[in-house]
N, C-alpha and C positions, 0 to 999 in steps of 0.2 A: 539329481544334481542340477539338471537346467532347470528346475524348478526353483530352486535355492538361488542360482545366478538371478533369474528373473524377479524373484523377491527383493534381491539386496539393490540392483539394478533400481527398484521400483523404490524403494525407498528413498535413495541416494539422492534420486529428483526429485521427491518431497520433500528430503531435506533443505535442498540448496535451494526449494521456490520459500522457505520458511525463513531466510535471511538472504533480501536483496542486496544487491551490489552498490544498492546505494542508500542513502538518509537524505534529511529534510536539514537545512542549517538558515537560522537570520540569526544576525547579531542582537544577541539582547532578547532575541522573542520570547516570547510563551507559548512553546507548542501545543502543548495540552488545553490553553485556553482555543487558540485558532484551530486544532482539530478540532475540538467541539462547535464550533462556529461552521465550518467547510461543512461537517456530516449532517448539520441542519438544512443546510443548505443543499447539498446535493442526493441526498436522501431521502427527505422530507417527502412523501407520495408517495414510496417505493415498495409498501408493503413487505418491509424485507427481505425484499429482492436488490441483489447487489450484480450490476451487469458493468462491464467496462466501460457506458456511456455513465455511469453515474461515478465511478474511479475521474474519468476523463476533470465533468464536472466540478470535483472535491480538491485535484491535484490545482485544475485552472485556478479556484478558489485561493489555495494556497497560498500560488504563484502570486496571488494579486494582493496577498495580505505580508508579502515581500520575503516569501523562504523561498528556496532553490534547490532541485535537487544535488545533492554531491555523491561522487563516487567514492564507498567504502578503500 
């Protein structure tokens, strides 16, 4: 039985890191062009490795190509 609690428990917080509490919004933008733009950008060298300085980097990018994040 505490096995079962610890499984759905473990889940429950992989669910909820799988939709944050918030999005991306500009008026008018093209998101999917400016994320492909940001992940070049902050990416680019990273061998595939994805670390919270290279998150940091892509969000900054973002910001500067005028989206914001908003709360769902």
């Amino acid at each position: 039985m505490k096995s079962l609690l610890m499984l759905i428990a473990a889940l429950t917080l992989a669910g909820c890191a799988l939709w944050p509490g918030w999005h991306w919004e500009k008026p008018g933008g093209d998101y999917g062009n400016d994320e492909r733009y940001c992940k070049l950008q902050a990416y680019s060298g990273a061998d595939g490795m994805v670390t919270q300085a290279n998150v940091r980097v892509m969000h900054r990018c973002l910001e500067g190509r005028g989206w914001r994040k908003v709360a769902n």
